[in-house]
NUVO-209171 format. One record per residue (C-alpha): z, x, y; residue in one letter. Coordinates in steps of 0.001 Angstrom, whole numbers, padded with zeros to 6 digits, always signed. Each point is the difference from the previous one (the first is absolute). Example, Ala and Ser with C-alpha at 12.3 -4.5 7.8 and 13.67 -1.06 7.14 Angstrom:
# NUVO-209171
+007800+012300-004500A
-000660+001370+003440S
This chain:
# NUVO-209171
+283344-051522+043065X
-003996-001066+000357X
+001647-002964+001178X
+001760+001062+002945X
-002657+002107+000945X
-002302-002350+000114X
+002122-002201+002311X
+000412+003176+002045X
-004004+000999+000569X
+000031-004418+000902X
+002370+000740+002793X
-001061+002894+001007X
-003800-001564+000903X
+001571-003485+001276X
+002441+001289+002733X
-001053+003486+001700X
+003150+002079+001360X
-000082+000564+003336X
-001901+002845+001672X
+003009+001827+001469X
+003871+001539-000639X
+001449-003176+001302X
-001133-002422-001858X
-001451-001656+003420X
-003452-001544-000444X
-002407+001714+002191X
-002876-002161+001618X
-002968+001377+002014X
-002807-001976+002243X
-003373+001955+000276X
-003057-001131+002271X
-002456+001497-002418X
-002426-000486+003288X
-003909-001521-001832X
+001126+000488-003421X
-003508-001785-001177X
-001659+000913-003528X
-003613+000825-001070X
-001236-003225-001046X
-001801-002420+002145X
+001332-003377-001027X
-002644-001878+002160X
+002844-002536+001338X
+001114+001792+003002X
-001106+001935+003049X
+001695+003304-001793X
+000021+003502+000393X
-001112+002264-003291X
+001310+003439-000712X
-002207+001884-002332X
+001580+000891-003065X
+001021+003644+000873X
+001381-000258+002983X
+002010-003061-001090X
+001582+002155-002313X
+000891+002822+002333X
+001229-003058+002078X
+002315-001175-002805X
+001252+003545-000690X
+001557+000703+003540X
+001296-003395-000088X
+001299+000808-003266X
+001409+003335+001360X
+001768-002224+002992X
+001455-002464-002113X
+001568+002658-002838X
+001718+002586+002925X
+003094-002903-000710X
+001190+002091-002848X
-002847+000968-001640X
-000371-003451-000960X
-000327-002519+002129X
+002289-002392+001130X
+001417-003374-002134X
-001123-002162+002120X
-003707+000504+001650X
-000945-002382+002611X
-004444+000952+000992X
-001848-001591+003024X
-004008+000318+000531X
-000842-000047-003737X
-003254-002187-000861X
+000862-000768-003152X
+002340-000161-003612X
-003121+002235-001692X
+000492+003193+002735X
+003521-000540-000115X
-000148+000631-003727X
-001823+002887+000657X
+002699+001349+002113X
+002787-000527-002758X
-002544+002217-002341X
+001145+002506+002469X
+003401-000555+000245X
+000890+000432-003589X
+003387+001344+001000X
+001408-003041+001535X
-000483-001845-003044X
-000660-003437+002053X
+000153-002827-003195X
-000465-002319+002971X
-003194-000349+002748X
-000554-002852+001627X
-003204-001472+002670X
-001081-003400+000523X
-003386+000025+001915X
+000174-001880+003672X
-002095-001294+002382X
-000201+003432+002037X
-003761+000024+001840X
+000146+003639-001072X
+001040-000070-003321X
+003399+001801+000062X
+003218-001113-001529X
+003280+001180-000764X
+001709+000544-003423X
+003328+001177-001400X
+000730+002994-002892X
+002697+000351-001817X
+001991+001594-003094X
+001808-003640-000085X
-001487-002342-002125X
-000508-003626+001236X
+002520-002952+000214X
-002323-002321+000952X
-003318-000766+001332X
-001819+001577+002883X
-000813-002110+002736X
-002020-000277+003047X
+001239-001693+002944X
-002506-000594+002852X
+000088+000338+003619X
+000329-003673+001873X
-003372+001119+001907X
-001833+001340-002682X
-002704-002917+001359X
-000370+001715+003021X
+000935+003249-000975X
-001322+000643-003730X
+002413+002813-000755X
+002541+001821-002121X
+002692-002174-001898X
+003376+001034-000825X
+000668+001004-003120X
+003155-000984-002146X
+000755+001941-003611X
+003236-000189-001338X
+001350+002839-002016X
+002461+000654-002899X
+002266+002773+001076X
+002129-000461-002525X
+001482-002528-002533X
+002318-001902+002703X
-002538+000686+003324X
-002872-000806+001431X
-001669+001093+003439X
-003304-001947+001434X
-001562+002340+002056X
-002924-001161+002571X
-002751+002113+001135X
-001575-000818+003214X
-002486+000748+002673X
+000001-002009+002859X
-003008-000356+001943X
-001137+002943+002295X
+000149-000062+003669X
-003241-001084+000500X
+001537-003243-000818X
+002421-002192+001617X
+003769+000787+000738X
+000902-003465-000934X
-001832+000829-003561X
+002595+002793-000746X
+002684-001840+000839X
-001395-002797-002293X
-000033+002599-002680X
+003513+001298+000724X
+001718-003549+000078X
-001716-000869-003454X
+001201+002933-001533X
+003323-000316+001223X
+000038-003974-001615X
-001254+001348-003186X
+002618+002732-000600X
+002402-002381+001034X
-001209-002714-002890X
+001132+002653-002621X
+003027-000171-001631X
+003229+001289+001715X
+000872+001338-003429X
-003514+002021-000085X
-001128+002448+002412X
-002960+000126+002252X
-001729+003144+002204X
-003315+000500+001527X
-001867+002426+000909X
-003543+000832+001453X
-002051+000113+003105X
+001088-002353+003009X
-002454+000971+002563X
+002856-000518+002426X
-000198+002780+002764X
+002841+001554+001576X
-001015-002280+003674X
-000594-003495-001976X
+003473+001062-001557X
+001499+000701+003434X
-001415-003168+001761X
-000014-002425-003398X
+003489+001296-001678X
-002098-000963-003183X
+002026+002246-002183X
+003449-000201+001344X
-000260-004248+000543X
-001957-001165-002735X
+001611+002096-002467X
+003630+000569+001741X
+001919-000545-003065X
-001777+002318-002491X
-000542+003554+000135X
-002745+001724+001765X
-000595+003298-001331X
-000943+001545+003129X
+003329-001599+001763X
+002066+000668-003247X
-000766+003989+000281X
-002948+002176+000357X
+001230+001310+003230X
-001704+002961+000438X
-003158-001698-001325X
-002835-000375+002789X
-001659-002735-001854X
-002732-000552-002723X
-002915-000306+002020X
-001475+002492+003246X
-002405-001888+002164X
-001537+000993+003586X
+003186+002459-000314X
+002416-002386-000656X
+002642-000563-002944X
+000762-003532-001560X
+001691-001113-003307X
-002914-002348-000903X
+001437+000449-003479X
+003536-000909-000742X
+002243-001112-003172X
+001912-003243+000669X
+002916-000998-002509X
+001854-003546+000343X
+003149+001519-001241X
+002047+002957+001024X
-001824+002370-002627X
-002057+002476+001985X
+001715+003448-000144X
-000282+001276+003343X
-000305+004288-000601X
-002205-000945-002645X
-002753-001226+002442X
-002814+001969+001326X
-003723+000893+000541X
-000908+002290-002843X
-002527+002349+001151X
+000010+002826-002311X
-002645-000658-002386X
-003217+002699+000751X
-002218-000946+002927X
+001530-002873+001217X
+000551+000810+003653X
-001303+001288+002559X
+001477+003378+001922X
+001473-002824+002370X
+002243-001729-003374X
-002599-002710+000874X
-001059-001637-003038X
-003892+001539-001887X
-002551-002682-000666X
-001663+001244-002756X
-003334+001224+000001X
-002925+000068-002358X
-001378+003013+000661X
+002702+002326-000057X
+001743-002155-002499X
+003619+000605+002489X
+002172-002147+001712X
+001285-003731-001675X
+000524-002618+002288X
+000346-000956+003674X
+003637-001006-000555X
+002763+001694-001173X
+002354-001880-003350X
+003424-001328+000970X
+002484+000620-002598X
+003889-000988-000869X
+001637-001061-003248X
+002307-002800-000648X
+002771-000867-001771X
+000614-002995-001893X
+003943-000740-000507X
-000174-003806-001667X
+001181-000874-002809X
């Protein structure tokens, strides 16, 4: 009997259940918008919080990640975070996801923001950085790769990206899509592979540069897939865009599952227009809103 509980309490920390009554496996990208910490690490031109209103920062992200259920989702896919040591300061605060698994690789970002990946999975594999074929010219955000154990037959690789702003190039985001596209197609047809994050494509440069629906017209856009009565992730000079998105190589995206959540206390405005949040009333979370969908996995 101590036996077969022990194996049990093993199994039970290796691979999470999924977050929801289907069994799908629910995924979420969040533009945590300057998630910097408190320390000056004297390498970069970087933005410090002090230490209080970091942590009212990290509890309405907290609050906009955990509105998925009261615990986050599996799968958590952040954008603008400086660093692995804040981003372990936001899992203090999610203790009810239970992430086993977060993930950052520093890049060559000017500013000092990164992306990372959470996750109740536990890794099948290394993380990996993959940088952008003008970080010379462009010293910027790399794509990151983790690959995750979703159970004992299947693993997913999910990337997290941010693709340079539009202060930059057109040619550079298209750079960025076309390299992600090659490196979800170099994993294994009996694996999966999704991404998720901020795109910084706007709904004209999607109109004019068919960026979404050409570069990636044989995986699933999350925004294409469903999410019709969403307006978008991001408000700017009145305008909606999907600068954030989920994009899965396979036919796994569930397409009522995907949406905007914008529940969580404070985080829009009377307009539905995502809240930036701000230190002195401590209200408000980020200048984007989260996409979210789930997935389901049906290899063997």
């Amino acid at each position: 009997m101590k036996w077969f509980l022990l194996i049990l309490v093993f199994s039970s920390q290796v691979f999470a259940a999924p977050s929801n009554s289907k069994n799908n496996i629910s995924v979420m990208a969040y533009n945590l918008e300057n998630l910097f910490d408190e320390v000056n690490d004297g390498l970069r031109n970087e933005t410090i919080i002090a230490p209080q209103i970091l942590s009212s920062k990290l509890n309405q992200i907290s609050r906009g990640i955990l509105q998925i259920q009261d615990k986050g989702p599996d799968i958590l896919i952040v954008t603008e975070v400086e660093n692995l040591r804040v981003l372990n300061k936001l899992n203090e605060k999610l203790k009810k996801a239970q992430y086993q698994t977060v993930e950052l690789l520093d890049g060559d970002d000017e500013r000092g923001i990164d992306v990372g990946i959470m996750s109740r999975f536990p890794l099948a594999g290394k993380a990996i950085l993959h940088r952008m074929p003008f970080s010379a010219q462009n010293p910027t955000r790399g794509i990151l790769e983790v690959p995750l154990q979703v159970s004992d037959k299947k693993v997913i690789h999910v990337f997290a990206v941010h693709f340079p702003s539009q202060a930059n190039p057109t040619e550079q985001r298209q750079q960025a899509a076309e390299l992600l596209r090659n490196l979800m197609n170099q994993v294994s047809k009996n694996e999966y592979a999704i991404a998720g994050g901020d795109f910084n494509i706007i709904k004209e440069e999607e109109a004019k540069n068919h960026y979404f629906t050409e570069i990636f017209k044989d995986f699933q856009v999350s925004h294409f897939v469903g999410c019709k009565q969403c307006p978008g992730t991001h408000y700017y000079k009145k305008s909606w865009s999907f600068l954030d998105a989920l994009v899965a190589r396979d036919s796994i995206l569930v397409a009522d599952s995907i949406r905007t959540p914008n529940k969580a206390s404070s985080q829009i405005n009377a307009d539905g227009s995502p809240r930036p949040f701000e230190a002195k009333s401590g209200r408000g979370i980020s200048d984007h809103l989260p996409v979210y969908g789930e997935i389901i996995l049906d290899k063997n």
